[in-house]
C-alpha positions as CSV (number, residue, x, y, z in Angstrom):
1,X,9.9,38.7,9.5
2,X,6.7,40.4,10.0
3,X,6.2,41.2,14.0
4,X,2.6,41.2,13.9
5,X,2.2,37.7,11.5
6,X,4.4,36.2,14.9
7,X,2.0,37.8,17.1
8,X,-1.2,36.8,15.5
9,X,0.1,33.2,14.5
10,X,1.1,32.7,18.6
11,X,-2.3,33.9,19.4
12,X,-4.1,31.6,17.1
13,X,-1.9,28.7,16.7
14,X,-4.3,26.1,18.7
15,X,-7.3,27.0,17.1
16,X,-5.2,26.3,13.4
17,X,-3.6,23.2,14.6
18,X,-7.4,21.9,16.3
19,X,-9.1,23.0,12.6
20,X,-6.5,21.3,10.8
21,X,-6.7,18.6,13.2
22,X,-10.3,18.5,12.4
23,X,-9.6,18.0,8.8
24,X,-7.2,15.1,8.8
25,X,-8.8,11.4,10.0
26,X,-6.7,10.5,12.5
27,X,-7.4,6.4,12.5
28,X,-6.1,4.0,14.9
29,X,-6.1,0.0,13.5
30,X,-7.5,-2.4,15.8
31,X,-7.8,-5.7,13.8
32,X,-6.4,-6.9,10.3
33,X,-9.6,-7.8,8.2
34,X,-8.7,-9.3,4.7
35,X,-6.3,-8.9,1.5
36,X,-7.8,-8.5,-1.8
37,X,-5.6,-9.2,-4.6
38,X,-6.8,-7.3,-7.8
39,X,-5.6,-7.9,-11.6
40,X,-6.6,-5.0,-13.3
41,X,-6.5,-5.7,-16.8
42,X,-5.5,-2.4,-19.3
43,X,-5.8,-3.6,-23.1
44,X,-3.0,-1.8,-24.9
45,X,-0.6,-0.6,-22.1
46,X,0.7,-3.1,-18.9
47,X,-1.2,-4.4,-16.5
48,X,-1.6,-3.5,-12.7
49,X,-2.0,-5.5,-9.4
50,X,-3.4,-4.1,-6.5
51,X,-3.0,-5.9,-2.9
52,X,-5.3,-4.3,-0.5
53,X,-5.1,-4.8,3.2
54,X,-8.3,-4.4,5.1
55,X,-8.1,-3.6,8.6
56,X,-10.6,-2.3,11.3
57,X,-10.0,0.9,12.9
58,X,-10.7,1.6,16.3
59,X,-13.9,3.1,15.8
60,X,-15.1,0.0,13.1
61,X,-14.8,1.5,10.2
62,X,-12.2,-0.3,7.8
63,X,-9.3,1.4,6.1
64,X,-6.7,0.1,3.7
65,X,-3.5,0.0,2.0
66,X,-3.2,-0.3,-1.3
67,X,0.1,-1.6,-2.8
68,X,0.2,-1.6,-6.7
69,X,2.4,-3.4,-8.4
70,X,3.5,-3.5,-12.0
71,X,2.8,-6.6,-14.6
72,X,6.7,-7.4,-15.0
73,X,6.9,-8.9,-10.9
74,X,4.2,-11.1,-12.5
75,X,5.2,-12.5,-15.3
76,X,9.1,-12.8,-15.7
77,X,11.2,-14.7,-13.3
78,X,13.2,-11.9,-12.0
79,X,10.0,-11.4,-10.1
80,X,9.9,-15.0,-8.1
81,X,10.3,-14.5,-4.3
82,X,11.5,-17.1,-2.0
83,X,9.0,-16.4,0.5
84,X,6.9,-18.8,2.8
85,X,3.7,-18.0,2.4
86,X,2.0,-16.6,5.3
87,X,-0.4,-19.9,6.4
88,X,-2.7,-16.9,8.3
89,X,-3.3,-15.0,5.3
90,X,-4.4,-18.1,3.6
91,X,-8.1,-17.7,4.6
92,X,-8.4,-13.8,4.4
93,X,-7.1,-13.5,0.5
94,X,-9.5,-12.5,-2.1
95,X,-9.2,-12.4,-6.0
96,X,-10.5,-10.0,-8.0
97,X,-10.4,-9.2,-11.8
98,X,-11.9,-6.7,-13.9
99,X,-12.0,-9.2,-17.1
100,X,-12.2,-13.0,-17.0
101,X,-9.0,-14.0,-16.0
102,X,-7.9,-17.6,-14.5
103,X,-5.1,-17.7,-12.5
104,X,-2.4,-20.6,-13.4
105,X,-1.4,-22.8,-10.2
106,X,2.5,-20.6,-10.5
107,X,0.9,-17.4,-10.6
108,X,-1.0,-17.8,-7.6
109,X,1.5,-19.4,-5.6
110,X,3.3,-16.0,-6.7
111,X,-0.2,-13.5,-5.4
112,X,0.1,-15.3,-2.2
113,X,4.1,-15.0,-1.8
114,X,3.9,-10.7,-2.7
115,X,0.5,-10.8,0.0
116,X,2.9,-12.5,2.1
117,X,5.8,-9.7,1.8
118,X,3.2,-6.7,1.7
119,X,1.4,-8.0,5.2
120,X,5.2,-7.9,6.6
121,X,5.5,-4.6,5.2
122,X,2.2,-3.3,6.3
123,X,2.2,-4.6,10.1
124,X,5.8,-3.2,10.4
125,X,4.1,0.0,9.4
126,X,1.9,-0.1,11.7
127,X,4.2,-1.3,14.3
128,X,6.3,1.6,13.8
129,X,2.8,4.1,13.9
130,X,1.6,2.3,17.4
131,X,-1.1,1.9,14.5
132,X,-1.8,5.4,13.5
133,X,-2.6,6.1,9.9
134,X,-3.7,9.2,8.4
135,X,-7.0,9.4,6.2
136,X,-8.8,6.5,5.4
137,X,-6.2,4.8,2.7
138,X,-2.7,4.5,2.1
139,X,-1.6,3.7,-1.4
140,X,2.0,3.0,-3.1
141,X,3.4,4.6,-6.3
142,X,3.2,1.5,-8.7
143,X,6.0,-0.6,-8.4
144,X,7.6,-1.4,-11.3
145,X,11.1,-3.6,-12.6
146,X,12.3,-0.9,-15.3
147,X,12.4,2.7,-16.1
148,X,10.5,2.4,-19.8
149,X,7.7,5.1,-19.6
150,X,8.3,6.1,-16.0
151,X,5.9,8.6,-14.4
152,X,8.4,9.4,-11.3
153,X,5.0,11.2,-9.2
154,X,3.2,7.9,-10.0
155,X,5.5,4.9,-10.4
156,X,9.0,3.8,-8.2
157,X,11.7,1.6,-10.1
158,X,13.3,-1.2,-8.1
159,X,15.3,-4.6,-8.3
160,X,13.9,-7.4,-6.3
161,X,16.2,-6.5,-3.3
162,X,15.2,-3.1,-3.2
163,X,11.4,-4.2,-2.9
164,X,12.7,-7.3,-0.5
165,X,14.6,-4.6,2.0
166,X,12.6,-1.6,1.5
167,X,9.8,-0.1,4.0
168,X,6.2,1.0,3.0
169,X,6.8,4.3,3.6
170,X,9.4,4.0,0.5
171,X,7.1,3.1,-1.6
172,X,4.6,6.2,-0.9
173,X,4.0,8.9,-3.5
């Protein structure tokens, strides 16, 4: 190895690590906010569902994580959950659609029991982090039940345990 690269990286290493510091939002949560729950309609191809969890940072400026899940935990039973539904989440969740879409009684039992399972997922996160997070949002590969058409850099395949046991960071691109 180059002697003088060893030199010059010792001699400079703070000022690096403060610039690259300086580059990279450090955020600490304070307070969860809200979950918006997105159906994204795509004509042609499978939908997506995005469960976004608001949260204050330290300095008041909100932040999220984004899970996206796959149509297939929607709409065939393989995707149920038996899940209690989080009674404090009930007043903080949101629905959104980008076409006119109503929601039947099942499915959004079903919204309520995967915000239920994210929140979990999320707050353990953060648990583990003393509630650090890096940048302003943090955002899942699409979750999805099978392999047809799999973008491995954008999409994760799992069974309903896997997504039961597994941690957020798991699900990160």
């Amino acid at each position: 190895m180059d002697k003088n690269y060893i030199r010059n990286w010792l001699k400079n290493w703070r000022e690096s690590f403060l610039r690259l510091l300086e580059e990279y939002k450090i955020r600490t949560i304070a307070k969860f906010d809200r979950v918006r729950i997105h159906h994204d309609v795509r004509i042609g191809s499978g939908d997506n569902y995005f469960f976004e969890y608001w949260y204050y940072g330290e300095d008041d400026e909100l932040v999220r994580v984004t899970y996206r899940l796959y149509e297939d935990w929607i709409i065939y039973g393989e995707g149920n959950l038996i899940i209690e539904i989080d009674r404090n989440l009930e007043n903080k969740i949101e629905f959104s659609s980008n076409s006119r879409y109503s929601r039947t009684e099942a499915e959004e039992k079903k919204f309520r029991q995967y915000a239920t399972l994210f929140y979990r997922k999320t707050e353990k996160y953060f648990k583990k982090t003393n509630g650090v997070m890096l940048g302003d949002a943090i955002i899942t590969k699409v979750i999805r039940m099978t392999a047809d058409n799999l973008n491995q850099k954008e999409q994760i395949v799992l069974n309903k345990s896997a997504l039961l046991s597994c941690e957020l960071d798991d699900l990160l691109k």
